[in-house]
Every structure is written in C-alpha cells, then in structure tokens.
C-alpha positions in Angstrom: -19.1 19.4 -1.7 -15.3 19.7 -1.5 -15.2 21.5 1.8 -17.8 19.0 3.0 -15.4 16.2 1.7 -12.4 18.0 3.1 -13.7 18.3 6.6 -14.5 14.2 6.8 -11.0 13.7 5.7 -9.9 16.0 8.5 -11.8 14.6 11.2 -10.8 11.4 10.3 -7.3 12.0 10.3 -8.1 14.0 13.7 -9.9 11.2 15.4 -7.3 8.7 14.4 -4.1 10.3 16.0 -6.6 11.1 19.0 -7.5 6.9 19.1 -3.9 6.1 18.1 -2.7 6.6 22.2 -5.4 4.6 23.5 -5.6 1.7 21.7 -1.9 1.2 22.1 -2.4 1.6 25.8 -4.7 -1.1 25.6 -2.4 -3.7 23.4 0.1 -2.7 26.0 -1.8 -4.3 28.6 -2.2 -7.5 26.6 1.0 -7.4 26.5 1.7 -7.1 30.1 -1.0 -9.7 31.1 0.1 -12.5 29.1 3.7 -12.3 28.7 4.3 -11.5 32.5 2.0 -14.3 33.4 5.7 -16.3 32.6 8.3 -13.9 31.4 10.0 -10.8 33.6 9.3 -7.5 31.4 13.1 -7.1 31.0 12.9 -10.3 28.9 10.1 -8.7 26.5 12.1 -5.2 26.2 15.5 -6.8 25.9 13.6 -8.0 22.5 12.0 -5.0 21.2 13.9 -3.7 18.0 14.8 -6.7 17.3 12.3 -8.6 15.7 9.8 -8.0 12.6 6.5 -8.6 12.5 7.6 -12.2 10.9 9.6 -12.5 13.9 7.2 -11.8 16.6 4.7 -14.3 15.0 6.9 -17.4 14.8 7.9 -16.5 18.4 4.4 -15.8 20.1 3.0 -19.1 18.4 5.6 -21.1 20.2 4.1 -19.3 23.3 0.7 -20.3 22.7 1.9 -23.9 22.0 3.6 -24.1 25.2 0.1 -23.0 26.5 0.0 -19.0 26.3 -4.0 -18.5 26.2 -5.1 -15.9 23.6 -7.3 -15.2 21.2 -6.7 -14.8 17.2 -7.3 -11.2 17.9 -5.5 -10.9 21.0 -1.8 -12.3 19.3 -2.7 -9.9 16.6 -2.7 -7.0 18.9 0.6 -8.5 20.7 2.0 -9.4 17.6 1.8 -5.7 16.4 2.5 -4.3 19.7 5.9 -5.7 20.2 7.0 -5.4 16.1 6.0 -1.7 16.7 7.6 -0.8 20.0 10.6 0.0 20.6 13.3 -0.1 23.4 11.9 2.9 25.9 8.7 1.5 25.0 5.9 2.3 28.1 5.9 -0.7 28.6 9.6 -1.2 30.0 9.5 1.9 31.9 
C-alpha cells in the first residue's frame, strides 16, 4: 500500500511540472490578447517585478472598467500571470 501510495504522489508531482509549461503558455496568450488589444508589450514588461498580486488586481480592474473584456477566470489567469513573471518573461522576448 505504501509503494502504491508513493507512486500516486510521484506521478502527480510528475504530471504537474510536465502541465506547469503549458498552462503558462496558455495565460501568456491571455495576456498578450487583451493587454495588446491597447497597450505595447514594452508597457506590460516594464511592469513585471514590480507589482504583487494585490498590485496586479487593483490595476487590471481599472482595465476592465475602462472596458477590457474578460472573464472572472480569464483576470485570474492574468492576474497570476503578470504577479508571477518576471522581467525576461516569454512574453517580452
């Protein structure tokens, strides 16, 4: 029963890191489609680093009130993204 529990934890920890890459690829392109739409991506990376999460929010929900469209689960995937990323992000390259 322990190796069986052993080898769940492993695989789980496995498939996470292998998920990890993709979904941030994905909230990268979130990202790019809806602060682009009015921003340069210089802008948006001249930011990373220097916000928290905290930071992020009170700034993206002045975007949607200026008329960013975006779901509830979209600004929480942007939100994270950009209190995550940093500088040399993929993003700004």
């Amino acid at each position: 029963m322990k190796i069986l529990f052993s080898l769940f934890v492993a695989g789980t920890i496995l498939m996470t890191g292998a998920l990890a890459p993709a979904a941030q690829a994905d909230d990268a392109e979130i990202v790019s489609a809806k602060c682009v739409s009015c921003h340069s991506m210089k802008r948006v990376c001249r930011a990373l680093g220097k916000k928290d999460l905290a930071g992020w929010e009170k700034t993206n929900a002045r975007m949607v009130q200026k008329g960013m469209t975006v779901s509830d689960r979209e600004l929480a995937k942007i939100n994270r993204y950009l209190a995550e990323a940093k500088p040399d992000a993929v993003i700004c390259q």
